[in-house]
KOLZA-410176 format. One record per residue (C-alpha): residue number from 1; x, y, z. Coordinates in steps of 0.1 Angstrom, whole numbers, plus 5000, padded with zeros to 4 digits. Layout:
N
<node k="NUM" px="X" py="Y" pz="Z"/>
...
REM end
This chain:
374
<node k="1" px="2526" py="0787" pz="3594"/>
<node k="2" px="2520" py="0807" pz="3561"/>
<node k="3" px="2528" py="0786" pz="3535"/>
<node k="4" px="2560" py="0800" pz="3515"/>
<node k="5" px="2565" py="0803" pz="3477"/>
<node k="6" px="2588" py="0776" pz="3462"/>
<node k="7" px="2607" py="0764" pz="3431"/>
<node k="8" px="2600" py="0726" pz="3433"/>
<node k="9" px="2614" py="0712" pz="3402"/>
<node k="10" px="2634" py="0722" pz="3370"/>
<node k="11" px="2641" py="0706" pz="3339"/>
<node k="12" px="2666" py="0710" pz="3306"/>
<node k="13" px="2665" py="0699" pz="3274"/>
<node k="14" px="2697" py="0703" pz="3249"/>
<node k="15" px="2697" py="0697" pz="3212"/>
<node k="16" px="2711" py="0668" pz="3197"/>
<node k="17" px="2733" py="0691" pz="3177"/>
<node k="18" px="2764" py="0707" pz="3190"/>
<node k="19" px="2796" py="0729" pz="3171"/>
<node k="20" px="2825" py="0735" pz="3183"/>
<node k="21" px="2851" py="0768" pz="3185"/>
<node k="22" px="2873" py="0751" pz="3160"/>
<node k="23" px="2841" py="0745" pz="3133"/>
<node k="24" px="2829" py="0777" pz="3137"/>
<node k="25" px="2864" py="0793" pz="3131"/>
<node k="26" px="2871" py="0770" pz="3099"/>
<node k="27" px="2840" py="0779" pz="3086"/>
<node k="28" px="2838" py="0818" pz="3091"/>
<node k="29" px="2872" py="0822" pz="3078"/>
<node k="30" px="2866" py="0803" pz="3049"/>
<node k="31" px="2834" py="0829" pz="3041"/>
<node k="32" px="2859" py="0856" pz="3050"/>
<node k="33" px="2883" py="0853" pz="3028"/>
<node k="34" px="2856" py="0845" pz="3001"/>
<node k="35" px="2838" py="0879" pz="3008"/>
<node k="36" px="2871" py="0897" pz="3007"/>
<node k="37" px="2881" py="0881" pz="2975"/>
<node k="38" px="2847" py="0887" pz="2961"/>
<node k="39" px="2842" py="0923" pz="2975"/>
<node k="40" px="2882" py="0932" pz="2965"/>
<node k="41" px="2878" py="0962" pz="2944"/>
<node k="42" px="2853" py="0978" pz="2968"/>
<node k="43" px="2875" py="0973" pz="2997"/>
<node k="44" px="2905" py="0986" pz="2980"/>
<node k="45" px="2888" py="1018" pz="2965"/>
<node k="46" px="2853" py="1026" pz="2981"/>
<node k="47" px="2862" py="1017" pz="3018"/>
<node k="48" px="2843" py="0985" pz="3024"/>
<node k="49" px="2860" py="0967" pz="3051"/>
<node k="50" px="2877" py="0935" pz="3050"/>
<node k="51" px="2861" py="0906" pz="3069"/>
<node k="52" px="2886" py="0896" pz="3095"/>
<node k="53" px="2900" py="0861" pz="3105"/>
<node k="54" px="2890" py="0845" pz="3137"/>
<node k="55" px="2904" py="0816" pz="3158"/>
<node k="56" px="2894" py="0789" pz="3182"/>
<node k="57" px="2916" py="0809" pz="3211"/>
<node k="58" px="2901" py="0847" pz="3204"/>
<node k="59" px="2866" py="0833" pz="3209"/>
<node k="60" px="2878" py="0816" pz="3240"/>
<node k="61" px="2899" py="0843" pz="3255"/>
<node k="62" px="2869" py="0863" pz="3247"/>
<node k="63" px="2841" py="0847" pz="3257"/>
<node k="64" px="2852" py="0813" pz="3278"/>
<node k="65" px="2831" py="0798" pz="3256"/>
<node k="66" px="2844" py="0762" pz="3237"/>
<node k="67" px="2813" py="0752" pz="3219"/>
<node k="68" px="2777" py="0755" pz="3219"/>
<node k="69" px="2743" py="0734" pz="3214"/>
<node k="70" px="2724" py="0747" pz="3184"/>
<node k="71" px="2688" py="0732" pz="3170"/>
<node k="72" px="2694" py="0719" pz="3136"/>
<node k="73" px="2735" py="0720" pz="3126"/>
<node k="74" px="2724" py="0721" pz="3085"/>
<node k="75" px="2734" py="0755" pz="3073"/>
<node k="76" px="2751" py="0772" pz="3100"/>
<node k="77" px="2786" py="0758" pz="3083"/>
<node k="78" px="2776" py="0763" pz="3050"/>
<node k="79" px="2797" py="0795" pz="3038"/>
<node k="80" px="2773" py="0804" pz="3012"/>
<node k="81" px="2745" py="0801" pz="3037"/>
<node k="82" px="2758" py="0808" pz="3069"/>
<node k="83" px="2728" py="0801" pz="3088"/>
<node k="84" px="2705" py="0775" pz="3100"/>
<node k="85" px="2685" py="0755" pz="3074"/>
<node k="86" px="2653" py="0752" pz="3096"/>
<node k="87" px="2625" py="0737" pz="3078"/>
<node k="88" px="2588" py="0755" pz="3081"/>
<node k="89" px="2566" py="0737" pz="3095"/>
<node k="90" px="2524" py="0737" pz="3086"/>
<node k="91" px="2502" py="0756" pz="3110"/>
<node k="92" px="2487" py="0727" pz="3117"/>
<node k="93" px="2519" py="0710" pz="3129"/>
<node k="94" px="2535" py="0719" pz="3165"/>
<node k="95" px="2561" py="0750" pz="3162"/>
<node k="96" px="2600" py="0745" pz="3168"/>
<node k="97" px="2600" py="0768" pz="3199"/>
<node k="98" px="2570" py="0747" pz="3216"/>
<node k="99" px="2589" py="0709" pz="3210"/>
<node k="100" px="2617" py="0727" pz="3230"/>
<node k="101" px="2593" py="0740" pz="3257"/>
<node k="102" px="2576" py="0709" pz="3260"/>
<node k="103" px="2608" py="0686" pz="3263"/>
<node k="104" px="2621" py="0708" pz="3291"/>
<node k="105" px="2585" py="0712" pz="3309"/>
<node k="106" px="2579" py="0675" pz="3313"/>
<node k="107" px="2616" py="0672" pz="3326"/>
<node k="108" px="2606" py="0700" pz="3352"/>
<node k="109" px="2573" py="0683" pz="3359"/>
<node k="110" px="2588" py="0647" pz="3368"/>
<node k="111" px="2609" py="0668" pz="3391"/>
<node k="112" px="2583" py="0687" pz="3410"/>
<node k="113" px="2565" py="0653" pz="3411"/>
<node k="114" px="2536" py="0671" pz="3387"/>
<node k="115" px="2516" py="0661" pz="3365"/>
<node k="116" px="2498" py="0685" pz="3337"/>
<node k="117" px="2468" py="0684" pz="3361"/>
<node k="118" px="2486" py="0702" pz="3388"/>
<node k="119" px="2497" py="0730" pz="3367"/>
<node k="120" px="2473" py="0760" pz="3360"/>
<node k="121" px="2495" py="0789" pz="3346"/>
<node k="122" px="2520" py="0782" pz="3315"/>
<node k="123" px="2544" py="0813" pz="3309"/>
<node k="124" px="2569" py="0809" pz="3282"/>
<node k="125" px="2594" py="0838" pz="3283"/>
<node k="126" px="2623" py="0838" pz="3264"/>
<node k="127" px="2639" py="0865" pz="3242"/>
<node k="128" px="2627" py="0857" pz="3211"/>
<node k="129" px="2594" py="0839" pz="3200"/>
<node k="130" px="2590" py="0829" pz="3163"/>
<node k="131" px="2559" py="0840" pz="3160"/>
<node k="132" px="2536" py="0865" pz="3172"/>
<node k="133" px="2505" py="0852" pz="3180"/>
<node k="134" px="2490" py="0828" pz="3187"/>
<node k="135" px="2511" py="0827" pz="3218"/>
<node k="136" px="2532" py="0795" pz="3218"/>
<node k="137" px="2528" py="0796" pz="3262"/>
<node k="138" px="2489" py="0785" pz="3245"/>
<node k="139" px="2504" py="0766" pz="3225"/>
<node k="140" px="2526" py="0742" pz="3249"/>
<node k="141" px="2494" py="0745" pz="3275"/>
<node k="142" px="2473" py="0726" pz="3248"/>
<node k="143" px="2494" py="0701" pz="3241"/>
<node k="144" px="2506" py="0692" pz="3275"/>
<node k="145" px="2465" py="0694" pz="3284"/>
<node k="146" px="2469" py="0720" pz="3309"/>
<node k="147" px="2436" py="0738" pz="3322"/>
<node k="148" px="2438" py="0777" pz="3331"/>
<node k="149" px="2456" py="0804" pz="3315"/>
<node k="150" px="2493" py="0806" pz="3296"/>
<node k="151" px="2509" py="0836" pz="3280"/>
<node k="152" px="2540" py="0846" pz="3262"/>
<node k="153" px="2570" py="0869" pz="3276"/>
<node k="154" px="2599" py="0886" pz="3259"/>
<node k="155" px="2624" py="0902" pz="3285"/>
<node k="156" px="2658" py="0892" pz="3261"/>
<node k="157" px="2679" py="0879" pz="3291"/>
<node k="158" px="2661" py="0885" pz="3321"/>
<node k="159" px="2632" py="0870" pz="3304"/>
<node k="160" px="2631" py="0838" pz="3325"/>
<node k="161" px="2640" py="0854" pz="3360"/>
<node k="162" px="2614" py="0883" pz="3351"/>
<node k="163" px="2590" py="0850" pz="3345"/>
<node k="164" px="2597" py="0837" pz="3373"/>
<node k="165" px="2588" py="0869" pz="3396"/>
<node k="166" px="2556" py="0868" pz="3378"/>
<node k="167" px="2550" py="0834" pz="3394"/>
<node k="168" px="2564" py="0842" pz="3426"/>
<node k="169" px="2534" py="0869" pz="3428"/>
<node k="170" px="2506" py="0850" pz="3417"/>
<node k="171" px="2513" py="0826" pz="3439"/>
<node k="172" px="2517" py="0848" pz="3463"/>
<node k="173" px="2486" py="0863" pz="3455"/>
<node k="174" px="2462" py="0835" pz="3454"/>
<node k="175" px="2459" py="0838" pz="3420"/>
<node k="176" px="2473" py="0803" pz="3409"/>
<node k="177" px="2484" py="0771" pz="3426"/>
<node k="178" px="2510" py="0758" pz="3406"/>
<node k="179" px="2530" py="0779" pz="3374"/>
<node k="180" px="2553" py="0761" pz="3346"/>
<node k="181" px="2571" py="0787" pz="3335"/>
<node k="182" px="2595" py="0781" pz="3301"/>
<node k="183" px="2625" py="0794" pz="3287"/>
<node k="184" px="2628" py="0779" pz="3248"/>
<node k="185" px="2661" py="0797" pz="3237"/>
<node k="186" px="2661" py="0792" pz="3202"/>
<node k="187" px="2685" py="0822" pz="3192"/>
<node k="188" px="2708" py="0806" pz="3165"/>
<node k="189" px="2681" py="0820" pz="3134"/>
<node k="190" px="2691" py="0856" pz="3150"/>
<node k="191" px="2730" py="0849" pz="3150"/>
<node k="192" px="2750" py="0871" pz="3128"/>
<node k="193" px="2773" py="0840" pz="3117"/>
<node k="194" px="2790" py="0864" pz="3090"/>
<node k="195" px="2803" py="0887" pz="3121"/>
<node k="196" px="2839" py="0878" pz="3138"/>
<node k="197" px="2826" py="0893" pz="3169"/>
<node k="198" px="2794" py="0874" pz="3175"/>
<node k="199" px="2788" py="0845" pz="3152"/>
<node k="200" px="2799" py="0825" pz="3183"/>
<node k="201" px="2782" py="0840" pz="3212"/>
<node k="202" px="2749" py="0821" pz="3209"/>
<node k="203" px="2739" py="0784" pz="3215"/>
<node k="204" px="2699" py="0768" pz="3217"/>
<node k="205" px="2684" py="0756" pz="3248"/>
<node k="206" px="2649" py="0748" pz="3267"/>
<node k="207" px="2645" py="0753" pz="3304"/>
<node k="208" px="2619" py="0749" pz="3327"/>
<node k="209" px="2611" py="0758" pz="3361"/>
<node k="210" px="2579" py="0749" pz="3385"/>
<node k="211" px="2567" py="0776" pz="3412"/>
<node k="212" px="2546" py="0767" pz="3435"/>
<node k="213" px="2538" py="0767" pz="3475"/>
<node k="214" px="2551" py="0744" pz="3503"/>
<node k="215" px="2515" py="0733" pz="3507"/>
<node k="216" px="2516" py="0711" pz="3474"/>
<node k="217" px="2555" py="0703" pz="3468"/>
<node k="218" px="2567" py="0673" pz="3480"/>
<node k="219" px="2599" py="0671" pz="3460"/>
<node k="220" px="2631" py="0658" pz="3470"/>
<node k="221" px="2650" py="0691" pz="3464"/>
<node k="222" px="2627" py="0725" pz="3472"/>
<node k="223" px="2636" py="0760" pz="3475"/>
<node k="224" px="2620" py="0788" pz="3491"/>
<node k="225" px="2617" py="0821" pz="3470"/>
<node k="226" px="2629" py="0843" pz="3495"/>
<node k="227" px="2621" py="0873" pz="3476"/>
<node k="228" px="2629" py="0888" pz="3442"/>
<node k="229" px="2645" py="0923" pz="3426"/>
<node k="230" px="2643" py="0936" pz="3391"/>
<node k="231" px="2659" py="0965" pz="3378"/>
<node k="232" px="2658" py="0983" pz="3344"/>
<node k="233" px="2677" py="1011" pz="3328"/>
<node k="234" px="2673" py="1019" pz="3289"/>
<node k="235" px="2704" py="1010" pz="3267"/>
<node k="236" px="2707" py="1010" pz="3230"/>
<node k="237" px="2740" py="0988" pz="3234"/>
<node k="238" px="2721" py="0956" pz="3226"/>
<node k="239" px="2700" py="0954" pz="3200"/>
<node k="240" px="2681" py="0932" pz="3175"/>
<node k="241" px="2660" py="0953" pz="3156"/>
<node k="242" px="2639" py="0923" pz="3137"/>
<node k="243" px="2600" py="0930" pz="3131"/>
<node k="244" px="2570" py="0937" pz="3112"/>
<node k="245" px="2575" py="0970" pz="3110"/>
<node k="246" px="2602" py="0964" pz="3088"/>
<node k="247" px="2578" py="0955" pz="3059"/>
<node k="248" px="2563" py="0991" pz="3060"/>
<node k="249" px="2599" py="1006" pz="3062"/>
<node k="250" px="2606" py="0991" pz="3028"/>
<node k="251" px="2642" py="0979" pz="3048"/>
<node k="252" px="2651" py="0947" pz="3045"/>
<node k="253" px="2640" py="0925" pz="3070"/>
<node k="254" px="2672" py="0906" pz="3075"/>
<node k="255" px="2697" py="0931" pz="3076"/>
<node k="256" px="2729" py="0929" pz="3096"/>
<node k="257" px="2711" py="0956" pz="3122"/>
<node k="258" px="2680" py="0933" pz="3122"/>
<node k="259" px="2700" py="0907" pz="3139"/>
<node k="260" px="2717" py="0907" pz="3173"/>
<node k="261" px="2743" py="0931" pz="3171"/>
<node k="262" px="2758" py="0949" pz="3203"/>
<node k="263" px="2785" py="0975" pz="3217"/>
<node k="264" px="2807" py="0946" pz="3235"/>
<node k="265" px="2830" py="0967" pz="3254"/>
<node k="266" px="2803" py="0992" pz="3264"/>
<node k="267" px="2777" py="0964" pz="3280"/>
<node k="268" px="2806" py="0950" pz="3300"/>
<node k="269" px="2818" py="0986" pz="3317"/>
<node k="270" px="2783" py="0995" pz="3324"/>
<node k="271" px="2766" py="0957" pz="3334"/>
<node k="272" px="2790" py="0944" pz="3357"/>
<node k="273" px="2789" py="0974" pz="3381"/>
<node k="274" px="2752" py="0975" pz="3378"/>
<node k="275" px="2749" py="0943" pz="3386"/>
<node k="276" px="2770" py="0940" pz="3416"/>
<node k="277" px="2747" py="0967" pz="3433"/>
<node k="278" px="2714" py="0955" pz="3423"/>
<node k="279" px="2729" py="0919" pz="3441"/>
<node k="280" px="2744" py="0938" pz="3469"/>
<node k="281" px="2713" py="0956" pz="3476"/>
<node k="282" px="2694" py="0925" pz="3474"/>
<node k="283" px="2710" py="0908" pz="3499"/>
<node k="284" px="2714" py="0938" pz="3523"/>
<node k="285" px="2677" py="0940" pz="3519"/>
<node k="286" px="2680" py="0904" pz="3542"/>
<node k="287" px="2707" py="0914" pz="3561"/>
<node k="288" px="2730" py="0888" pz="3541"/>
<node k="289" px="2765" py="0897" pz="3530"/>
<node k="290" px="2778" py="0880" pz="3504"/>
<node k="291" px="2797" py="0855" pz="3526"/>
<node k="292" px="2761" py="0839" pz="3535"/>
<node k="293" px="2758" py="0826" pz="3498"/>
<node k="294" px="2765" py="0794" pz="3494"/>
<node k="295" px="2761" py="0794" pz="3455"/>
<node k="296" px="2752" py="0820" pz="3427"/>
<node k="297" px="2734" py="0807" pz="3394"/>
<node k="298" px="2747" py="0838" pz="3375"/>
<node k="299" px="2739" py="0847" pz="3342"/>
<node k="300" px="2759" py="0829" pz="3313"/>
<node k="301" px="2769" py="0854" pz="3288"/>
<node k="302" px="2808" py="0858" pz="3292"/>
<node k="303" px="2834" py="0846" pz="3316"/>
<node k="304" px="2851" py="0875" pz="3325"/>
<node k="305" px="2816" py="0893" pz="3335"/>
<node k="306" px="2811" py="0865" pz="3355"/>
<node k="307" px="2842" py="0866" pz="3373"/>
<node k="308" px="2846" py="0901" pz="3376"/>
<node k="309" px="2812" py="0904" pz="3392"/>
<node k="310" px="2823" py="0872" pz="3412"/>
<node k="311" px="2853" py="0891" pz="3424"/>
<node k="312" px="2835" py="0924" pz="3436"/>
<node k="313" px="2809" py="0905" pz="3453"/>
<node k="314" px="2832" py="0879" pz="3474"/>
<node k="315" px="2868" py="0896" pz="3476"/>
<node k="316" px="2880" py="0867" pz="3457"/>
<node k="317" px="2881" py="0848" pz="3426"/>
<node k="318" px="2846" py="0821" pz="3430"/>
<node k="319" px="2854" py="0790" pz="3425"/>
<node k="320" px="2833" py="0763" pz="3401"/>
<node k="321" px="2817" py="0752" pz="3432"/>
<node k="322" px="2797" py="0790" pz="3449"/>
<node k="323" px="2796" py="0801" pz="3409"/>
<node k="324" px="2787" py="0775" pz="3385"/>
<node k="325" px="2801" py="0781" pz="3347"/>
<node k="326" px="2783" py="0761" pz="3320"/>
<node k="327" px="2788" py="0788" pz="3291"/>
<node k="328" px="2820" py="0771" pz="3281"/>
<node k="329" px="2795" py="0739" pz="3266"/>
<node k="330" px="2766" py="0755" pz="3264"/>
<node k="331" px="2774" py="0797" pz="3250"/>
<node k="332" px="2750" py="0824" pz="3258"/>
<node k="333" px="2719" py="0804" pz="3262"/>
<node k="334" px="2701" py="0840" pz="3264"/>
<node k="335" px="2677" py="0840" pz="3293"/>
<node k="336" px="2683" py="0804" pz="3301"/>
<node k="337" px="2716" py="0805" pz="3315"/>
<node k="338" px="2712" py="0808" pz="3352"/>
<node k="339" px="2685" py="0781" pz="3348"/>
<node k="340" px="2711" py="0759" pz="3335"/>
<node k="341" px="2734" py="0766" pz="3360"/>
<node k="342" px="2709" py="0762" pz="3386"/>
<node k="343" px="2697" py="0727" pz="3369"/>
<node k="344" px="2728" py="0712" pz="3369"/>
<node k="345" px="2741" py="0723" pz="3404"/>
<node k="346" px="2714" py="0723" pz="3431"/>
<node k="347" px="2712" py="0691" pz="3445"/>
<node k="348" px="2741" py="0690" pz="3467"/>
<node k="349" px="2733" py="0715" pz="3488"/>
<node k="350" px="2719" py="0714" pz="3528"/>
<node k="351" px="2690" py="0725" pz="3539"/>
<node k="352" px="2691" py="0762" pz="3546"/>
<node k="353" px="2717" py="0771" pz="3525"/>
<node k="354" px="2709" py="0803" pz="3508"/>
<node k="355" px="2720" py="0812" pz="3465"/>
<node k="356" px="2712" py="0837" pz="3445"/>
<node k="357" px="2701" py="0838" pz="3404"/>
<node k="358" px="2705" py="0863" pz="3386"/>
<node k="359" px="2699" py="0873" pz="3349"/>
<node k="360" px="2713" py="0904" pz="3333"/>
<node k="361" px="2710" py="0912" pz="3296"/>
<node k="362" px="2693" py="0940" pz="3271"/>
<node k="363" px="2673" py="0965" pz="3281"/>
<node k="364" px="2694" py="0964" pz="3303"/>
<node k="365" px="2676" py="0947" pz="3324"/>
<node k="366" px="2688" py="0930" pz="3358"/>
<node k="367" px="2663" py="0897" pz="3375"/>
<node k="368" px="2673" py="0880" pz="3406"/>
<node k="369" px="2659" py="0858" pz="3434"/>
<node k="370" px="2675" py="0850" pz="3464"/>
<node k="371" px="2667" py="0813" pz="3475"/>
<node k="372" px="2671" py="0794" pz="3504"/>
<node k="373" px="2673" py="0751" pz="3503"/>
<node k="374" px="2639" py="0736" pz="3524"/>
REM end
């Protein structure tokens, strides 16, 4: 029997840190009412416009989200800082993004029953690195004493289903035995926490996920990649325009438009449809309906995406048990969303049950992989 490709283990890591609706709110309104006192005249007479009040209930209604984790707390309340007081590290020290990556790998290797040994590929794909080279994927292979090759990918929220297809093929291929591939979300340094309509849309995260064949896993819970889709189509309606090139542009590097900024209302008519048919036409592809899922590790960026695209897909509202919510604790974990969901609700099902993740984010960009339980 050919052997199949498999996701063998996965593993999480969360910070220590976490801030609810209710601090966020307290604290944005209390910059907002600062900035409109400060900024009076001008928005009286030259047309600047007021910062608007927020509550714990709009972000919510909007979002389903209640709080979220986020790497160091310091700073992001602060109304005359509003945002996180990281502090730099040497380059002789290990980087913020790979201590994530490497807490949520060696979760995902105890998992997969691996050690660092086993493991010959590192990919660390999430949608924002803090640095540009060297690639921190080199970075976590070093220190977890990994032997091959590792690289970095940035694929904003598809960029740890895109990842994973990447592994699916080489393994496929021949071309490597065993792949780590890591999602360390750090997004809170490209939060906008001055802006009512997404200061609380973000939250930090690590994920990991092992891909490898049926040959080598001997875990206790092992799912065949049945086979993956991608899809992309070019939109300007999410954007963080943060980079070097900003230095020769003589902008400022940190300006509102150099942070994540999007067209809310526009993402959410044109995703949700695009998304059912890129699922839809995945599953036909197996001659599955929709019925045949027995859970879908969706994307975690808002709850009424989620249950619209729940509703097209199965008729019906999905319950918590086929779709999996964790945005409520966790936010928008960018890319690392479904992998959360899929984390945290795998285990209880049978073998041969099929479920589907899925990623959908800037670009756009739409990743999924239909799995099936071993």
């Amino acid at each position: 029997m050919t052997p199949s490709v498999v996701i063998s283990g996965s593993g999480l890591w969360k910070p220590a840190h976490s801030i609810s609706n209710e601090e966020l709110v307290l604290a944005y309104n209390a910059y907002a009412e600062q900035f409109n006192k400060q900024y009076q005249k001008e928005i009286e007479e030259s047309g600047l416009k007021p910062k608007p009040l927020s509550s714990a209930e709009f972000i919510e209604k909007a979002s389903g989200i209640k709080s979220r984790y986020v790497y160091i707390k310091d700073g992001v309340l602060d109304i005359d800082r509003m945002r996180p007081n990281i502090p730099e590290r040497s380059e002789d020290e290990l980087s913020d993004q790979a201590e994530m990556a490497i807490y949520a790998a060696k979760d995902a290797l105890k998992a997969a029953n691996k050690t660092s040994e086993d493991i010959d590929v590192v990919i660390v794909s999430c949608a924002y690195t803090q640095r540009s080279y060297p690639a921190l994927a080199i970075e976590v292979q070093g220190a977890l004493g990994i032997k091959g090759f590792a690289f970095d990918m940035l694929v904003a929220c598809s960029a740890a289903t895109f990842a994973l297809h990447r592994a699916y093929e080489m393994i496929s291929a021949g071309t490597a035995k065993a792949v780590l591939v890591i999602n360390p979300e750090l997004t809170s340094p490209q939060v906008n926490y001055c802006d009512r309509d997404s200061h609380f849309i973000f939250g930090d995260v690590a994920t990991a996920i092992i891909v490898e064949n049926t040959d080598t896993a001997d875990s206790e819970h092992v799912f065949e990649i049945m086979s993956t889709k991608a899809v992309t189509q070019y939109s300007n309606n999410i954007r963080s325009n943060f980079g070097y090139v900003s230095r020769a542009n003589d902008a400022d590097p940190f300006a509102e438009d150099k942070l994540f900024h999007q067209q809310g209302r526009k993402v959410f008519k044109e995703v949700c449809p695009m998304a059912v048919d890129h699922i839809s036409e995945h599953l036909a592809r197996h001659e599955l309906s929709s019925g045949d899922v027995s859970r879908w590790w969706l994307h975690q960026a808002n709850i009424n995406m989620n249950t619209l695209i729940g509703r097209k897909l199965l008729g019906k509202q999905p319950t918590f048990e086929e779709a999996p919510i964790v945005l409520d604790t966790f936010a928008n974990t960018a890319s690392a969303g479904s992998i959360i969901a899929f984390y945290l609700h795998h285990k209880d099902l049978q073998s041969g049950d099929i479920g589907l993740l899925c990623s959908f984010g800037a670009g756009y960009s739409i990743g999924s992989l239909l799995l099936k339980k071993l």
